[in-house]
N, C-alpha and C positions, 0 to 999 in steps of 0.2 A: 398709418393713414397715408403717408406720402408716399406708398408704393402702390395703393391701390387705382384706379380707372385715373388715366390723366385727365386731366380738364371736369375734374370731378368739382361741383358746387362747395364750399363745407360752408355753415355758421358757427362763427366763433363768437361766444356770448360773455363779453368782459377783457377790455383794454389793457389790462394791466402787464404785468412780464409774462408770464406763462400767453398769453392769449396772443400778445404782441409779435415774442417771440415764435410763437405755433403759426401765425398769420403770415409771417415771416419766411417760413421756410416753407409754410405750404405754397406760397406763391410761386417761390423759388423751383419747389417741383412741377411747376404746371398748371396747379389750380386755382378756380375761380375761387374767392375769398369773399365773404363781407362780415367786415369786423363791427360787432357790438359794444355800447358799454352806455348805463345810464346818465352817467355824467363827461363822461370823455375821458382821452386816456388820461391818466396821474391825475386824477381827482384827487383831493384833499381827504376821501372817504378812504382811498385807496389802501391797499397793505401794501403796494408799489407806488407808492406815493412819499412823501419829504424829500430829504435833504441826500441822506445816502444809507448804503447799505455794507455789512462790509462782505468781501467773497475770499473763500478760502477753502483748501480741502480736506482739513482734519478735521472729520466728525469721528475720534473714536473708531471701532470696530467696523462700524457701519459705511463699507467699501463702496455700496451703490451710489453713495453720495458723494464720496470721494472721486470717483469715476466722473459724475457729472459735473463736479465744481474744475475737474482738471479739463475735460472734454470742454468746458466754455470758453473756458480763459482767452483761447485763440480768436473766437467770434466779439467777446468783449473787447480785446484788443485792436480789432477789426471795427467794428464799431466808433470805436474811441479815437481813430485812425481819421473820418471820414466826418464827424461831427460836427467841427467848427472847433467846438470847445468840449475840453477833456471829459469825458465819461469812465474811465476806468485811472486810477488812481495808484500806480505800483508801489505802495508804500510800506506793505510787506506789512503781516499779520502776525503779531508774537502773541502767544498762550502762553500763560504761567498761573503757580501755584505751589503751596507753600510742600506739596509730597506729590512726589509723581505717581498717579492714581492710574488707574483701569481703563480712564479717557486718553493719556496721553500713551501711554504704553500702546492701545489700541489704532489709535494715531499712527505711532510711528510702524509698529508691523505691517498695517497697510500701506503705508507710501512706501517700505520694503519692498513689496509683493509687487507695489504699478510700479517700480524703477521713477519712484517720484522725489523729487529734493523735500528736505525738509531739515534742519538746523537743530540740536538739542543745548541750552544752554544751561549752567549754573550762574547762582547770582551775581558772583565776580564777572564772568561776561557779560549780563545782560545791565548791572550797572556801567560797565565801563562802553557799552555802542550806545544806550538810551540813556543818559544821565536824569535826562527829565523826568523819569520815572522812579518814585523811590520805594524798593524793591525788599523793604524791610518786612521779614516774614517767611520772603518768597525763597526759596528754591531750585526749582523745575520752570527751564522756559522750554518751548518751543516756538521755532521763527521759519515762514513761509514767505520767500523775497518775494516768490512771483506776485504773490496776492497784495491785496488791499481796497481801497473803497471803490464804491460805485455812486454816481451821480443819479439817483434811483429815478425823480422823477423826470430829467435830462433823458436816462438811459429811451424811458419809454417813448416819450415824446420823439425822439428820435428817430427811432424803429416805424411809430405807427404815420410819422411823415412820411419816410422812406416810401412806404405800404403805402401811402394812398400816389406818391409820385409815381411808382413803378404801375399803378393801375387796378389797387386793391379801392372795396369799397368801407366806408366808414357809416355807419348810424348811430344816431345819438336818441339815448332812451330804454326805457327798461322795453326786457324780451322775456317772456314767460313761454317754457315746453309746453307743446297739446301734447298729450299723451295718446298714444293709436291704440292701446290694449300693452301689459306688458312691461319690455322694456323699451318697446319701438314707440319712435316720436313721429309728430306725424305734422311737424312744422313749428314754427317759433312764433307766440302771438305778441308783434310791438304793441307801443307805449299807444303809436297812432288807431291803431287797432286793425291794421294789417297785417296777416298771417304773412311770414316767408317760408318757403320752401328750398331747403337744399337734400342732398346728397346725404351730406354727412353735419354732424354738430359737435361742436365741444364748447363745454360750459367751463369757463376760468373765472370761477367769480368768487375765489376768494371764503371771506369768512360768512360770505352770501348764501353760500351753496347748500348749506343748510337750511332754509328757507326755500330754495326750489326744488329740493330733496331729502322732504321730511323725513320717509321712512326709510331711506336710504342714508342718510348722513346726518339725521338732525342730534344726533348727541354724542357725535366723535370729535365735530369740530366747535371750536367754541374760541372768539375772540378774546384779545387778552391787553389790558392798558398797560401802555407803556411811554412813560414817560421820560422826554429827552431834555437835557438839560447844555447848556454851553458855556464856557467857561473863559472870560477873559486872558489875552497872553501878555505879559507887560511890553508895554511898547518899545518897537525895534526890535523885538526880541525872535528870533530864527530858529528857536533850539526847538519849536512844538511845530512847526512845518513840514507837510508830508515827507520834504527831502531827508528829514531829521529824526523824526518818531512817527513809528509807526502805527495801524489800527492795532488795537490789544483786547484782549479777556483776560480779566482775572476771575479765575476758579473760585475765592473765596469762599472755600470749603462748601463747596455745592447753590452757593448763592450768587449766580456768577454776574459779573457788571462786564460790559464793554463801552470802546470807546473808538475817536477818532482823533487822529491830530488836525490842526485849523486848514480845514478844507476853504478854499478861497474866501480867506479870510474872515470866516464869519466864527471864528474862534473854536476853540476844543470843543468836543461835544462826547458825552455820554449818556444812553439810553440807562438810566437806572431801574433795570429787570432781567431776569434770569434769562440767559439763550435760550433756555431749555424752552421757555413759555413761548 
């Protein structure tokens, strides 16, 4: 998209990271931008929304993602650079599990192939850098220095200021596609009940987009609960801070939990549910 006609209109429908970050560089290349979202950016509804996220580039086999978790890092950084206050978190990402499976193995062939760092540990190492972790069971680590958490709805907020300083536009409110015949749209109907017109559109909206395109997406995507939990550190105590311990997954034989260390200070947290979900 950011190669095509400069000064091209687009609607982007949904605040969150993808949309944020798409508004972002579209600007960057030329064009006229107005960003969408019905409750603004980092809503509470948000899947870009809480406390954080963690970012890393070992998915297993699946290189495309690996690509783009390494191709970010520099922008996140950049970012995090320019914020006020920290948005990227380098506290380094360890994977473990009690046998090294098909995911980690797929892992490391890939950061082989991108010339990408990546750390293999057994449990006498990974007891002896993380003590805070007890590693009874475990095995097979893997450790990612570059990586670690994101200040999720900091991240966005950030971005979509940026975007209205530099001279993007911001509306607040749901936006429903006209359809022209097809696949062609033929403008975006807001919440006010004014039709917008651009160029071009793109819809980031999450576990929405099923709902604005039923016969298209309504039974691939499907939201999923997940609840986060946080966990007191005894006082004075240094050893669960990012400088210390890192974000982690345990595999847990395919049920996998992750976690973070006390991100400003609001103590350890883990999302108890599978990545996969």
């Amino acid at each position: 998209m950011a190669q095509g006609k400069k000064g091209e209109h687009v609607a982007i429908v949904g605040a969150g990271v993808f949309g944020s970050w798409t508004a972002h560089h579209l600007q960057n290349a030329g064009h006229r931008v107005t960003l969408i979202d019905a409750w603004g950016a980092s809503h509470s509804r948000a899947s870009s929304g809480g406390e954080s996220r963690l970012t890393r580039a070992a998915y297993g086999k699946d290189a495309i993602y690996t690509r783009f978790a390494s191709e970010s890092l520099p922008q996140w950084q950049a970012l995090s650079a320019v914020s006020g206050l920290p948005i990227l978190i380098p506290c380094g990402v360890l994977f473990f599990s009690a046998v090294e499976d098909d995911y980690f193995r797929g892992s490391m062939e890939v950061h082989k192939q991108l010339s990408l760092p990546i750390e293999q540990m057994d449990r006498a190492t990974m007891q002896r850098r993380f003590p805070m972790i007890d590693f009874t069971g475990i095995e097979f680590g893997l450790f990612e220095a570059k990586f670690g958490a994101l200040m999720a709805r900091r991240s966005v907020q950030t971005l979509v200021d940026r975007f209205v300083r530099a001279g993007g536009e911001c509306r607040l409110g749901s936006a429903l596609p006209i359809h022209a015949g097809g696949s062609r749209l033929n403008g975006v109907k807001l919440q006010s009940g004014e039709t917008l017109m651009a160029d071009r559109y793109v819809f980031a909206l999450g576990p929405w987009l099923p709902k604005i395109f039923p016969d298209v997406l309504g039974k691939k995507i499907f939201a999923t609960r997940q609840e986060v939990f946080y966990f007191a550190k005894p006082a004075g105590d240094k050893s669960y801070s990012p400088e210390a311990m890192p974000g982690w997954a345990d595999f847990n034989d395919g049920d996998i939990f992750y976690g973070f260390p006390d991100l400003e200070n609001r103590g350890r947290s883990s999302p108890m549910t599978s990545m996969a979900s």
